[in-house]
FIVODREN-229890 format. One record per residue (C-alpha): residue in three letters; chain; x, y, z. Coordinates in steps of 0.05 Angstrom, whole numbers, plus 5000, padded with zeros to 4 digits. Layout:
BEGIN
   kollo   nunu      X      Y      Z
     ALA      A      X      Y      Z
...
REM end
This chain:
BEGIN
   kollo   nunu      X      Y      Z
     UNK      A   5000   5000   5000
     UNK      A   5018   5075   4976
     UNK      A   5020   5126   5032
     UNK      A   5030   5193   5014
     UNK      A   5060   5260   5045
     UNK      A   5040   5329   5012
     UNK      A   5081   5394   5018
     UNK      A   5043   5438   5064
     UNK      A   5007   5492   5038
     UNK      A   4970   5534   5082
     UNK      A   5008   5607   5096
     UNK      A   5048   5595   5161
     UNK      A   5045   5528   5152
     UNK      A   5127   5495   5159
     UNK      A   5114   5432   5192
     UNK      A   5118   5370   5152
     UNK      A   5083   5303   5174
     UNK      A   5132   5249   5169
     UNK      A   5208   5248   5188
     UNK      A   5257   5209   5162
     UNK      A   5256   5175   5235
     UNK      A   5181   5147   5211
     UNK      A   5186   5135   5139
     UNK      A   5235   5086   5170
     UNK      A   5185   5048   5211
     UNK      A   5123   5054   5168
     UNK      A   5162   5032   5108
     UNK      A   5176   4970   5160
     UNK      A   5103   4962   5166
     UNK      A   5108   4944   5085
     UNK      A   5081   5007   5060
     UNK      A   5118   5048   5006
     UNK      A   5117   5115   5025
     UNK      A   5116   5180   4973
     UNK      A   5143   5244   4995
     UNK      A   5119   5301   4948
     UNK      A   5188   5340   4937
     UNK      A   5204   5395   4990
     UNK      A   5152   5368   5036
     UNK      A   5211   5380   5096
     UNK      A   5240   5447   5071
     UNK      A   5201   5486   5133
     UNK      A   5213   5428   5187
     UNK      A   5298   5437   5160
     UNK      A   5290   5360   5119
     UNK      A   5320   5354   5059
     UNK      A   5285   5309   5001
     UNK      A   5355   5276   5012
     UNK      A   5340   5255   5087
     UNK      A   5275   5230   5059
     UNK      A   5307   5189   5002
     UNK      A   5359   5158   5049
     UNK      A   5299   5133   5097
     UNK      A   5269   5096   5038
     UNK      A   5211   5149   5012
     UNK      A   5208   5156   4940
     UNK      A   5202   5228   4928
     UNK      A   5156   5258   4881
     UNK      A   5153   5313   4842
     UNK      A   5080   5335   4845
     UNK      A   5024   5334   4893
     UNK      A   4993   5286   4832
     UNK      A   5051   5243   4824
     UNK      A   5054   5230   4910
     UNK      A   4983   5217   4918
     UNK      A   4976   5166   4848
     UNK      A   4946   5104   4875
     UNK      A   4965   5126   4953
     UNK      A   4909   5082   5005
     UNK      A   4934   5129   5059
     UNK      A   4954   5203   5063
     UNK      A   4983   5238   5121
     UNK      A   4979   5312   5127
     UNK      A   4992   5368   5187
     UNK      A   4924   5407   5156
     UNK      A   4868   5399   5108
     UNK      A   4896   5390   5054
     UNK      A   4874   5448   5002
     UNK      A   4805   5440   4961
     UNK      A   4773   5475   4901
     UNK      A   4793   5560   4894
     UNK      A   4828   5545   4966
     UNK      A   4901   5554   4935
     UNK      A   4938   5547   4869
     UNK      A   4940   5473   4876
     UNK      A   4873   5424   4887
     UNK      A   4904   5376   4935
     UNK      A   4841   5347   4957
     UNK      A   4815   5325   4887
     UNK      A   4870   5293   4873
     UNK      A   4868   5242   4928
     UNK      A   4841   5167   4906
     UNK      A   4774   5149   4922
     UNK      A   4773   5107   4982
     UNK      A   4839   5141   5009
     UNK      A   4851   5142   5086
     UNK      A   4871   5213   5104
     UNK      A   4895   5223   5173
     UNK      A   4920   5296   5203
     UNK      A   4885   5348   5242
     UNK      A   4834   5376   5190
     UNK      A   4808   5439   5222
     UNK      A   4737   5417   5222
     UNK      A   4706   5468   5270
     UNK      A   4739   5526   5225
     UNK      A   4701   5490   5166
     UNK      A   4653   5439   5183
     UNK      A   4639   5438   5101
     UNK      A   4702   5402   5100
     UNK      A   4669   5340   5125
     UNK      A   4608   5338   5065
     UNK      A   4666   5339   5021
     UNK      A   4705   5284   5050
     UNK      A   4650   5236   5035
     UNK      A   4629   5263   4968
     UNK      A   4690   5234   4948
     UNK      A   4687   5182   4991
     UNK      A   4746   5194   5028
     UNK      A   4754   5157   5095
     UNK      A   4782   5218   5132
     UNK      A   4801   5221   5206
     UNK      A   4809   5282   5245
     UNK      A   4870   5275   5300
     UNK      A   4839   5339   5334
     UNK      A   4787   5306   5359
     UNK      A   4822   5239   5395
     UNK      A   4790   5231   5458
     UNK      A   4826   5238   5517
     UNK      A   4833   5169   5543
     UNK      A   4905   5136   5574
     UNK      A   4915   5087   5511
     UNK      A   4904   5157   5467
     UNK      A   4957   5196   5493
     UNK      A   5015   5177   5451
     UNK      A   4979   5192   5388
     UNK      A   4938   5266   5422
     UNK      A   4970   5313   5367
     UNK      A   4933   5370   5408
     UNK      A   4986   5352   5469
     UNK      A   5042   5352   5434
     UNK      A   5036   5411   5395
     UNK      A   5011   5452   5452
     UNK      A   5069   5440   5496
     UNK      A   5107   5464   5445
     UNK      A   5068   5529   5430
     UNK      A   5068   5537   5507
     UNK      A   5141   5531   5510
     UNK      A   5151   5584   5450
     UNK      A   5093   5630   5473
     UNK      A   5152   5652   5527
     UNK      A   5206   5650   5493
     UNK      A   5167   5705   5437
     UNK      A   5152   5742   5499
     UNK      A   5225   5745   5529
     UNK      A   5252   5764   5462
     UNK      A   5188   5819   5458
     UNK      A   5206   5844   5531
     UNK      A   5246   5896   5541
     UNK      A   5274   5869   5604
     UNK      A   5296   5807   5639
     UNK      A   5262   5748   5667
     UNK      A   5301   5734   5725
     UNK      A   5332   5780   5769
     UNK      A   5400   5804   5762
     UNK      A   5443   5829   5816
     UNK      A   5491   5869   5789
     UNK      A   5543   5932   5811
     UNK      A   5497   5976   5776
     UNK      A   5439   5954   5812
     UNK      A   5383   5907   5824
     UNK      A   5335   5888   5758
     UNK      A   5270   5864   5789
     UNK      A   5247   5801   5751
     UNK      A   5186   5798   5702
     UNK      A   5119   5783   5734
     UNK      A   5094   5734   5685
     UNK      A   5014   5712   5682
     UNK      A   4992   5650   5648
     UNK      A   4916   5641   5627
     UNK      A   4892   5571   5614
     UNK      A   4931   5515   5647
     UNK      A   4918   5455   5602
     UNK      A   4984   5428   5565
     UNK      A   5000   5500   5533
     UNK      A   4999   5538   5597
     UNK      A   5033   5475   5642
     UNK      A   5085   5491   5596
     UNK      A   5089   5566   5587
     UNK      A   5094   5557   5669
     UNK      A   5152   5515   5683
     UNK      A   5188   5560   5619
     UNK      A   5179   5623   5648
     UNK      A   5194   5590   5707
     UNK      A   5264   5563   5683
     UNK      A   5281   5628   5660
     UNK      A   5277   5667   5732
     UNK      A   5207   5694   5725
     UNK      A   5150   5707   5783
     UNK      A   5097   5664   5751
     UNK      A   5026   5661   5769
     UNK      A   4966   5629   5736
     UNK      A   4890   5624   5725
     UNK      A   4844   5564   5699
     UNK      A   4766   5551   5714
     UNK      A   4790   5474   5713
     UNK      A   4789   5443   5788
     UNK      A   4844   5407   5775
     UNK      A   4889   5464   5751
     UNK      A   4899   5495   5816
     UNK      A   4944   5438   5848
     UNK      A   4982   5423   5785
     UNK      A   5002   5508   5779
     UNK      A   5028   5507   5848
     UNK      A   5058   5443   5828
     UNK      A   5098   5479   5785
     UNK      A   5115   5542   5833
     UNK      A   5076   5591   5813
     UNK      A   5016   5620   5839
     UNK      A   4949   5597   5842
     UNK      A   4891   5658   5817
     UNK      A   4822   5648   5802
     UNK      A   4747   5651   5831
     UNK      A   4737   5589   5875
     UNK      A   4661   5566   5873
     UNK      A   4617   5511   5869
     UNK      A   4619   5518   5793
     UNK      A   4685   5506   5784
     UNK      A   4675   5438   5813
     UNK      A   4645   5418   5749
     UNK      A   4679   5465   5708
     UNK      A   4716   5404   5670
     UNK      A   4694   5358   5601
     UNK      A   4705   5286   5607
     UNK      A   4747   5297   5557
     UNK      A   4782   5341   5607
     UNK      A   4770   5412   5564
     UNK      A   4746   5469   5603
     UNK      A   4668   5484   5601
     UNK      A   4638   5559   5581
     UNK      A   4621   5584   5651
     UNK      A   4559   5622   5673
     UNK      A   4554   5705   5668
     UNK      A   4558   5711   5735
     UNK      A   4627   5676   5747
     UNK      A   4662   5716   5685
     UNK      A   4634   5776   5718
     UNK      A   4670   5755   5783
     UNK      A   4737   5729   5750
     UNK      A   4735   5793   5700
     UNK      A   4748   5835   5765
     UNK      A   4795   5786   5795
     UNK      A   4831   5791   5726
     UNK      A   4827   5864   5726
     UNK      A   4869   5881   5792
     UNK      A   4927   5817   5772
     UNK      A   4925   5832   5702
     UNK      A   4948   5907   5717
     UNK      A   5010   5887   5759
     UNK      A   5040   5843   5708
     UNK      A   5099   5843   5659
     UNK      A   5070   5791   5620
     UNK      A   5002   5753   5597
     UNK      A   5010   5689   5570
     UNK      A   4937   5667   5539
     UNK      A   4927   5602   5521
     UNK      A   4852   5594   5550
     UNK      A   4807   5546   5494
     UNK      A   4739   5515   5494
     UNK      A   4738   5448   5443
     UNK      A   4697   5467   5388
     UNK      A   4685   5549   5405
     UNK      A   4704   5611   5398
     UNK      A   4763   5635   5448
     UNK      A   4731   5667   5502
     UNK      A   4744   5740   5514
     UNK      A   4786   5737   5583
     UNK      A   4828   5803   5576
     UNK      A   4787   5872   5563
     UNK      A   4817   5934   5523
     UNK      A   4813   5975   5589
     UNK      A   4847   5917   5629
     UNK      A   4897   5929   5572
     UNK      A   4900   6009   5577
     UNK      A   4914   5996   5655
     UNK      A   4978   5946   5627
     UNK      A   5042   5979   5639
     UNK      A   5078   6004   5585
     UNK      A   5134   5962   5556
     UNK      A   5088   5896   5574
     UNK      A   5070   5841   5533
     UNK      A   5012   5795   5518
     UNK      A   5022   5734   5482
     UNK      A   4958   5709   5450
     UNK      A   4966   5635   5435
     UNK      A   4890   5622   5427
     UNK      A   4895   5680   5374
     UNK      A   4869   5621   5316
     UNK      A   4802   5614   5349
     UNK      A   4794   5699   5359
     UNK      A   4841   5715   5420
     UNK      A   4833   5711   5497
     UNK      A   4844   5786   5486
     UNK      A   4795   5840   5468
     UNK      A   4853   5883   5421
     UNK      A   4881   5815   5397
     UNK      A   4888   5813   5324
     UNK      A   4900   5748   5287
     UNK      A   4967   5740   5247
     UNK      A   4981   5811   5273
     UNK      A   5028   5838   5325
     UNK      A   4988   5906   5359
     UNK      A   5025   5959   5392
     UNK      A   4974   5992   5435
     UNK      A   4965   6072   5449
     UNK      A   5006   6061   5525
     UNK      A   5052   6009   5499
     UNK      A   5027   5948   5511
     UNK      A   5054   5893   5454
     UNK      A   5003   5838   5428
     UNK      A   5029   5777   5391
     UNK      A   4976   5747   5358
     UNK      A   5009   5697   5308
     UNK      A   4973   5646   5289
     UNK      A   5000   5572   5284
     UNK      A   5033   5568   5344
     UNK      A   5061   5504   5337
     UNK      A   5082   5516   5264
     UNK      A   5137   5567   5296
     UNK      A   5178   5518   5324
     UNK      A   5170   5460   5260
     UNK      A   5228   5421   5279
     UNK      A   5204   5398   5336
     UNK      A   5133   5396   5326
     UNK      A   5152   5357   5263
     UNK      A   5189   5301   5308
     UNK      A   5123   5300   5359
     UNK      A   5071   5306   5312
     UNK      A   5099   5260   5252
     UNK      A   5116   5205   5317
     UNK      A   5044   5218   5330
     UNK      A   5012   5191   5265
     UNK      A   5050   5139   5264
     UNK      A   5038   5108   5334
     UNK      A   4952   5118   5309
     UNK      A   4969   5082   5243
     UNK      A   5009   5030   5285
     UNK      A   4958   5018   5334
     UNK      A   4910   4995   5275
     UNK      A   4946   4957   5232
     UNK      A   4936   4888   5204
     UNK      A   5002   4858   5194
     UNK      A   4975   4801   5156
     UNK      A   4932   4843   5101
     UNK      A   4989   4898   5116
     UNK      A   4931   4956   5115
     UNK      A   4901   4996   5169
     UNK      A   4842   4964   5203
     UNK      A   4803   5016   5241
     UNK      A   4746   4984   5270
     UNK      A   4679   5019   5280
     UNK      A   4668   5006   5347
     UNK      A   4737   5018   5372
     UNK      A   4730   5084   5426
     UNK      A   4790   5125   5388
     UNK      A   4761   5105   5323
     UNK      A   4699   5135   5330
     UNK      A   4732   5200   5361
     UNK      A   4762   5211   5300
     UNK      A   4731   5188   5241
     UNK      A   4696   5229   5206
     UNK      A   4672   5198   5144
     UNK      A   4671   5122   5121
     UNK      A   4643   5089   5057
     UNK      A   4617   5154   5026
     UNK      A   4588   5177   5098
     UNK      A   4595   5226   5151
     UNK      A   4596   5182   5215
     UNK      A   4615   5226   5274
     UNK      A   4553   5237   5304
     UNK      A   4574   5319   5319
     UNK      A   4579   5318   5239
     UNK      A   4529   5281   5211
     UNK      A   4471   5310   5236
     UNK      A   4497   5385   5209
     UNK      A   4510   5357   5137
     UNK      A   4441   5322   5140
     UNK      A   4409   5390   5156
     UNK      A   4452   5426   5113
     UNK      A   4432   5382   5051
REM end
């Protein structure tokens, strides 16, 4: 079986989903992999390091994805008027396509997935069970946006992290403030950390509050019976009532003004980032201070956040709000995400028939899969298309 790589082509997009490291092992699974030609140029792999692991490299998106039963990617790949290549048409009827396909920024997506009968499976949405975490592309891609989220704002900062004594003087470290403590902001924590910062933190999550101070920083937030139950099975924050946003919005309002640094990385599966940091909490920001925006894809934990765009406000105050978090670090994320795919792919193979076996009624399978056979099957999918049609 044929399982094809495509060059990235989404703006900001360097990561590449394979490494040479797992060309090695898939092609020791007894599939023949195609690497469409440059495919590694953002992630710093050569077609070279490619052709040495065993991948045939191809010169086209057409030429990789000729009779491929499998196709990885890092993002959906690109449909009709989407780009200056169709990707998406080009891939074989009955194709497995595995990668995290963006499906709440277009559920449309899905509809076409099974119009041409693609059996497509979006990593995004891998439940959050033990025997998942070594494939959960969302983990290992936010601990690496957590980890460069600081080191942005250290190079944006016009002053240290940790405090230096010196003849001169005294420099008082930065006060750094980390919203959201799922994988991203666990991370951003024990980096700011490392680098000498005061660190202090906020999540709506009960179990957030013992794993900041697990990490030496400082527990802040509203404490209530809500919070109790402010956690998914899946372990994903819930959208908490108007009265507790009005309470932590004036919590936020007296920490917020006191910091050096915000570090927002606050998401709800599925939903719009919610609004955590106002423009006057901003305007009471010192100047020279800096907000780092991680959740800037879904619209921002900040009010002035602008997506893609790095804001200099009226009293100073820098926003970063790149997008692709994750993509700004591509080595790395490459390795972790790429090590990813392969362990899902692994974990349903048939060695004998040497293809993937995903079986309906597997727990991760039906996470995932979107369509099968020509039809959307995840239930948060298939009734949308039904209505939609």
């Amino acid at each position: 079986m044929r399982l094809a790589v495509l060059k990235e082509r989404r703006p900001g997009e360097a990561r590449v989903a394979v490494t040479p490291e797992t060309v090695k092992k898939l092609t020791g699974l007894g599939l023949t992999v195609a690497v469409e030609t440059g495919a590694g140029e953002g992630a710093s792999i050569p077609d070279a390091e490619f052709a040495a692991a065993g991948a045939e490299i191809a010169p086209d998106p057409a030429a990789a994805l000729a009779g491929a039963g499998i196709v990885f990617c890092v993002r959906a790949p690109l449909g009709p008027g989407e780009g200056d290549v169709d990707q998406l048409s080009a891939i074989p009827h009955g194709a497995l396509l595995v990668g995290t396909l963006n499906v709440w920024e277009d559920p449309g997506r899905v509809k076409a997935y099974a119009e041409r009968g693609i059996d497509a499976c979006a990593m995004e949405l891998l439940p959050r069970i033990t025997r998942a975490q070594s494939m959960d592309v969302l983990s290992s891609q936010a601990n690496l946006a957590g980890y460069r989220a600081v080191i942005e704002a250290a190079m944006e900062y016009g002053r240290s992290f940790p405090m230096m004594m010196t003849a001169a003087g005294t420099v008082a470290p930065a006060s750094v403030f980390v919203i959201g403590a799922g994988v991203a902001g666990l991370q951003a924590i024990a980096t700011a950390r490392r680098l000498g910062a005061r660190v202090s933190a906020t999540d709506v999550r009960p179990a957030a509050k013992e794993e900041i101070r697990s990490l030496g920083a400082t527990f802040v937030g509203v404490e209530t019976e809500e919070t109790r139950t402010a956690q998914t099975a899946g372990g994903y924050a819930k959208e908490m009532s108007e009265e507790f946003r009005r309470r932590q919005a004036e919590l936020m309002a007296e920490t917020v003004k006191k910091q050096d640094i915000l570090i927002c990385t606050a998401l709800t599966m599925g939903r719009t980032a919610p609004k955590i940091i106002s423009a006057e909490m901003v305007a009471a920001m010192k100047p020279g201070s800096v907000i780092v925006d991680i959740a800037a894809d879904a619209g921002g934990n900040c009010a002035l956040t602008k997506p893609g765009e790095r804001v200099v406000t009226p009293n100073g105050v820098s926003i970063l709000g790149w997008r692709n978090w994750p993509g700004r670090i591509p080595v790395a994320a490459s390795a972790l995400y790429a090590r990813n795919l392969l362990t899902f792919l692994t974990a349903f193979w048939d060695k004998e028939a040497k293809r993937p076996n995903l079986k309906p009624e597997d727990e991760i399978v039906q996470g995932v899969a979107l369509t099968r056979g020509g039809a959307v099957v995840h239930p948060q999918f298939a009734d949308k298309t039904a209505a939609a049609a």
